[in-house]
C-alpha positions in Angstrom: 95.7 20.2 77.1 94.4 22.9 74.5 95.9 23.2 71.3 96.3 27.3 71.7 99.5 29.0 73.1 98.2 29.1 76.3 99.6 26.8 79.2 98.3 25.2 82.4 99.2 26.1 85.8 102.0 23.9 86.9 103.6 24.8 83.7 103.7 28.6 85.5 105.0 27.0 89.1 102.0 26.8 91.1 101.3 23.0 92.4 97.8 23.2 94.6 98.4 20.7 97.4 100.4 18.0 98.4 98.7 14.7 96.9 100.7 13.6 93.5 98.7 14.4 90.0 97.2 11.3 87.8 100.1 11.0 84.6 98.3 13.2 82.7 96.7 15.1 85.4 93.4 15.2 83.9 89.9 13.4 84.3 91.3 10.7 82.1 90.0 7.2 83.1 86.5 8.4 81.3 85.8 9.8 77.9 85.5 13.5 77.0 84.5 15.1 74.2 83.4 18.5 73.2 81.6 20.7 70.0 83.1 24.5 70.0 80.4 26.8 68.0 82.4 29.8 67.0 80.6 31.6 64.5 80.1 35.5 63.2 80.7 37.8 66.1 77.7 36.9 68.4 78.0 32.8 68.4 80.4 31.8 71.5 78.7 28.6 72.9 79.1 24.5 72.5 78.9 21.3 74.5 81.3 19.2 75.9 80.2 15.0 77.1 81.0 12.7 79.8 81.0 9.1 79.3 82.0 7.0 82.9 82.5 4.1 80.5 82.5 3.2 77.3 79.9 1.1 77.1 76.5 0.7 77.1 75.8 3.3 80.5 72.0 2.6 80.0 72.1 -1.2 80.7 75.2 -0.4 82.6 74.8 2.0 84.7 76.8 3.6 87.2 76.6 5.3 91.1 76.5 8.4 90.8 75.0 11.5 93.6 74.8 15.3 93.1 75.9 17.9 95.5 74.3 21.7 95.2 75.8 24.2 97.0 73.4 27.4 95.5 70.8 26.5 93.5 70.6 29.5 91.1 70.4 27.3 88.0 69.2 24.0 85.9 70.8 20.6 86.4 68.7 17.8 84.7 68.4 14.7 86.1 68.5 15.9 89.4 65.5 14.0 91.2 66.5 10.5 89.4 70.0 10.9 90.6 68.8 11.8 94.0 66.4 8.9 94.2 68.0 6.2 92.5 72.0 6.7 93.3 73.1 5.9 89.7 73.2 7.7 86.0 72.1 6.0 82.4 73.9 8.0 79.9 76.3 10.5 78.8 76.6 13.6 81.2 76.2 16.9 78.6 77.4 20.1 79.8 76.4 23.0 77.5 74.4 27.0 78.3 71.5 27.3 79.9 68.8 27.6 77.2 70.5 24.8 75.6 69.3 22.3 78.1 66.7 21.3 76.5 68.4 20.0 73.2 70.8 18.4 75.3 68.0 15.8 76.4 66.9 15.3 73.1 70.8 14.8 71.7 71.5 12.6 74.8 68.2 10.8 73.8 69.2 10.1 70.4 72.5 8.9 71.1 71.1 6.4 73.6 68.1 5.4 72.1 70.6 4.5 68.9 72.8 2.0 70.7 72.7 -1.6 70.3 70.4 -3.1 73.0 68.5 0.3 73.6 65.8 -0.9 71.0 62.9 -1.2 73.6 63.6 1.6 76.1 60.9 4.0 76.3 62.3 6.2 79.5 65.5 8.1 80.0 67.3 10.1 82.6 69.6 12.3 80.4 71.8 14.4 82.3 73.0 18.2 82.2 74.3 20.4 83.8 74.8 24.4 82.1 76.0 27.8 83.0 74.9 30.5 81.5 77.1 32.6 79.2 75.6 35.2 77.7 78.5 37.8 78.4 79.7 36.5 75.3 77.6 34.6 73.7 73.9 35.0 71.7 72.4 32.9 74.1 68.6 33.3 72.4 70.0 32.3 68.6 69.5 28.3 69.9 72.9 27.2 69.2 74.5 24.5 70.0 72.2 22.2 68.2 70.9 19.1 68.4 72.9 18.1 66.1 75.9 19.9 67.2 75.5 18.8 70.9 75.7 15.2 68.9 79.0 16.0 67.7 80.6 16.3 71.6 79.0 13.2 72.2 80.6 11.3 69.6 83.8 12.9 69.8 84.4 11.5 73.2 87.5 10.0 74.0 90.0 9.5 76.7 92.9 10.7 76.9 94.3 14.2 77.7 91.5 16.5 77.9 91.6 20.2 76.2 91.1 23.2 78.0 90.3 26.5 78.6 87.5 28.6 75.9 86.5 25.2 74.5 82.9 22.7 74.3 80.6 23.9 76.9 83.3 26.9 78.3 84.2 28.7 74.8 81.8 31.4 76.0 82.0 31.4 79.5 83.1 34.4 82.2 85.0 33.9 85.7 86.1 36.7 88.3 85.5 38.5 85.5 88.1 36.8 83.4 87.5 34.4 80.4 86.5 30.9 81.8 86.2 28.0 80.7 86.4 24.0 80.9 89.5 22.6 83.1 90.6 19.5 85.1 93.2 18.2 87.2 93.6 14.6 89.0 94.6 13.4 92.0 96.8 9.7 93.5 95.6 8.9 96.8 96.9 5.2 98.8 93.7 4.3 101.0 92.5 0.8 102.0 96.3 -0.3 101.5 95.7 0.6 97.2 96.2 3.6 94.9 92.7 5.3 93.5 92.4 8.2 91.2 89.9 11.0 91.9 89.6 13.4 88.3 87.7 16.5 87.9 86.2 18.4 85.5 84.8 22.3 85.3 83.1 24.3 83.8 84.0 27.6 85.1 81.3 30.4 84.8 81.2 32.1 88.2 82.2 35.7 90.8 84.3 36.4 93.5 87.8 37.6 94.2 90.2 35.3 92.7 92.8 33.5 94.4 95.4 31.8 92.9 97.1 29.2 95.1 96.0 31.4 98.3 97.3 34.4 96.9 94.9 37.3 95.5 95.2 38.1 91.5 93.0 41.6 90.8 91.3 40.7 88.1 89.5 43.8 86.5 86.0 42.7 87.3 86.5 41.5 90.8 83.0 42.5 91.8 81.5 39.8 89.8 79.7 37.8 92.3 76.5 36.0 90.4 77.6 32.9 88.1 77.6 29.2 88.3 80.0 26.3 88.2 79.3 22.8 87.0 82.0 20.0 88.7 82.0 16.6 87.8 84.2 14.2 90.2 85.2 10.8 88.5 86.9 8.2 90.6 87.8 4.6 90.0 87.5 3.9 94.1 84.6 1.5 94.5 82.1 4.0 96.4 78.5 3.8 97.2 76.2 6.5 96.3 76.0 7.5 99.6 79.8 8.2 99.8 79.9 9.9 96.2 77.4 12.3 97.7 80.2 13.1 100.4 82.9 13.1 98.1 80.5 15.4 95.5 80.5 17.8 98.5 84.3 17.9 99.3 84.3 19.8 95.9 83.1 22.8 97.5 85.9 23.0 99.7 88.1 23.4 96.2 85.7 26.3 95.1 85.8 28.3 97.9 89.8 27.9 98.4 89.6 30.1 94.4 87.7 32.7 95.9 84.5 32.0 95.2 81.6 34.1 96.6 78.8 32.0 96.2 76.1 34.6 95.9 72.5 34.6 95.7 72.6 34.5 91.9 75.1 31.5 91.8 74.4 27.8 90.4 77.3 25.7 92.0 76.5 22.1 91.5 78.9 19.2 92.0 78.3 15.2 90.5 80.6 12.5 91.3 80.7 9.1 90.2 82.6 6.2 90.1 83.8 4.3 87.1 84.9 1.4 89.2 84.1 -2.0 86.9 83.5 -3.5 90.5 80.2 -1.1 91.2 79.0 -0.8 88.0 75.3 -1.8 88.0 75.2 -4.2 85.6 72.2 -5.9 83.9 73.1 -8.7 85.6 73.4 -7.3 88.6 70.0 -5.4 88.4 68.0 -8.7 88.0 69.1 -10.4 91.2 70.6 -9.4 95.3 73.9 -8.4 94.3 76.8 -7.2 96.4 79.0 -4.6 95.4 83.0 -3.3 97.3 82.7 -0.4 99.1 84.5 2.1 100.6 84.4 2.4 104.4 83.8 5.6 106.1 87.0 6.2 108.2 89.1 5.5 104.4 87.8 8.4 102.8 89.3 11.7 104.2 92.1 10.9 101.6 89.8 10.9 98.6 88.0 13.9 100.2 91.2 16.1 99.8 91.8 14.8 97.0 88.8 15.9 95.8 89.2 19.2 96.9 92.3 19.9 95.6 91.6 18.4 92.2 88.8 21.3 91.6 90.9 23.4 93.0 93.6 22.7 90.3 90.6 22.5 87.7 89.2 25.5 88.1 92.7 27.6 87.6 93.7 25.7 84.9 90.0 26.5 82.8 91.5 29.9 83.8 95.0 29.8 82.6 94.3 28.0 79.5 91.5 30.1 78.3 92.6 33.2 75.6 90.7 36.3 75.5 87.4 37.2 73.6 85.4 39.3 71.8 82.1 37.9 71.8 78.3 39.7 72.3 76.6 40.2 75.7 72.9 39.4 74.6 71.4 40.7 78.1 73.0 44.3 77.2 72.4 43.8 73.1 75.9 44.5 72.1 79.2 43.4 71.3 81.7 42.8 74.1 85.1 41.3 75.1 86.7 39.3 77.9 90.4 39.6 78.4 92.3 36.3 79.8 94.2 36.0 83.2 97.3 37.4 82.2 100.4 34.8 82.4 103.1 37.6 83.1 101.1 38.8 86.1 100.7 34.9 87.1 104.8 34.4 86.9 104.9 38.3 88.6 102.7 36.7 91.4 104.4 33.5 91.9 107.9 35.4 92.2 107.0 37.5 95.0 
């Protein structure tokens, strides 16, 4: 949870669905880390990392697949994922013109680790919005370097929120954005899996808070993008992730979501089961792996859904206002926060 006076949204009353939350109700059984660049009055921006394990992903990789709902945006490592079902490193989310130092910091970090020495080809993989409403998008920040400092600040644990890593500069309904997650307990196939999700939150529509509409001020936003990543530790196939990467949707349109020509709403799941991890081992030789059959997943699939859901209103809640610089219009501007006394006005009526 973030450090600032801000709270999430079960502390306000408002429980999205009916599956019970993980014990810290966050994407927890994987490592998150994240570099905040505020600087001046124009710098708004940073990164925030995903590690599925905390190993060696490269030589260990895990299956992964990526949803897209609109394409209206960049997410690297697209084709690999598509073609291959698994990822290799550290997932980086960050802004859009940062994408390309996000490679190279993703590269470093991997190339660096202890059995990397003779790798010559990597699938680095990023996914950005774009959040020049506050931010100097064209003054190259993060860094390499800085975008270094998320991924070696990863850790697991509780997960902080709201205008922080790759969401410190980012805009929502017209409300500040930012990064949030929730988690959900499902019983399938007679045994309890976790499904967690991250956001970053960057996107337009009319906002709906637990089915009920908030007016935010800028409610005509429509163009925008979301970034969700799914974790689960259910043994699931690529081909499943895919479906499960999909269910997200269902979570993003239940906030109000309007999914315009201008948006970039991309969804990548993976599971951090030790069972289905594609081990070197494994690579060399036929190898079976668990996996989930098709008439046991509806539960995970609501789960899903309900866990971005949750996600995306808490990057909302937990975000505080800011001033910042819109570099499209070349001046300074301001976001205000979703106000918490109209939240607890809402839920009492």
């Amino acid at each position: 949870m973030s450090a600032n006076t801000r709270q999430r949204l079960r502390d306000l009353g408002f429980c999205p669905g009916v599956y019970e939350t993980g014990s810290l109700n966050a994407i927890t059984d994987v490592a998150v880390g994240h570099a905040t660049i505020v600087e001046g009055d124009r710098i708004r921006t940073g990164a925030t990392a995903i590690f599925p394990h905390p190993g060696n992903l490269f030589q260990d990789k895990v299956p992964a697949a990526l949803a897209v709902l609109n394409g209206f945006g960049k997410f690297v490592g697209s084709t690999q994922i598509a073609e291959l079902g698994e990822i290799e490193t550290p997932i980086v989310l960050t802004n859009t013109l940062a994408t390309g130092r996000a490679i190279e910091a993703i590269n470093r970090f991997t190339l660096a680790q202890q059995g990397n020495e003779k790798v010559v080809s990597l699938n680095a993989v990023v996914g950005e919005t774009n959040d020049s409403r506050l931010n100097d998008i064209r003054a190259g920040r993060p860094t390499i370097d800085e975008i270094g400092k998320a991924l070696a600040a990863a850790t697991p644990g509780p997960v902080e929120e709201g205008a922080v890593g790759a969401g410190t500069g980012t805009v929502a309904f017209g409300l500040k954005g930012g990064i949030g997650t929730s988690s959900r307990r499902v019983k399938t196939a007679g045994e309890i899996f976790t499904v967690g999700v991250l956001v970053q939150s960057n996107y337009g529509g009319r906002l709906l808070i637990c089915g009920q509409p908030y007016d935010a001020p800028s409610s005509h936003d429509r163009d925008g993008s979301i970034v969700i990543v799914v974790a689960t530790d259910a043994p699931l196939s690529a081909r499943n992730l895919k479906r499960l990467a999909e269910r997200a949707f269902g979570g993003l349109a239940r906030t109000g979501a309007a999914l315009s020509n201008g948006s970039g709403d991309y969804a990548l799941a993976f599971s951090a089961a030790e069972a289905v991890r594609r081990t070197r081992e494994r690579r060399a030789a036929i190898a079976s792996y668990p996996d989930m059959p098709n008439d046991l997943m509806s539960p995970l699939f609501e789960a899903t859904i309900e866990a971005t859901e949750e996600a995306i209103l808490n990057s909302l809640v937990a975000a505080q206002s800011m001033s910042g610089f819109n570099a499209a219009a070349g001046k300074a501007s301001s976001v205000e926060a979703i106000s918490l006394d109209r939240l607890a006005a809402l839920k009492a009526s």
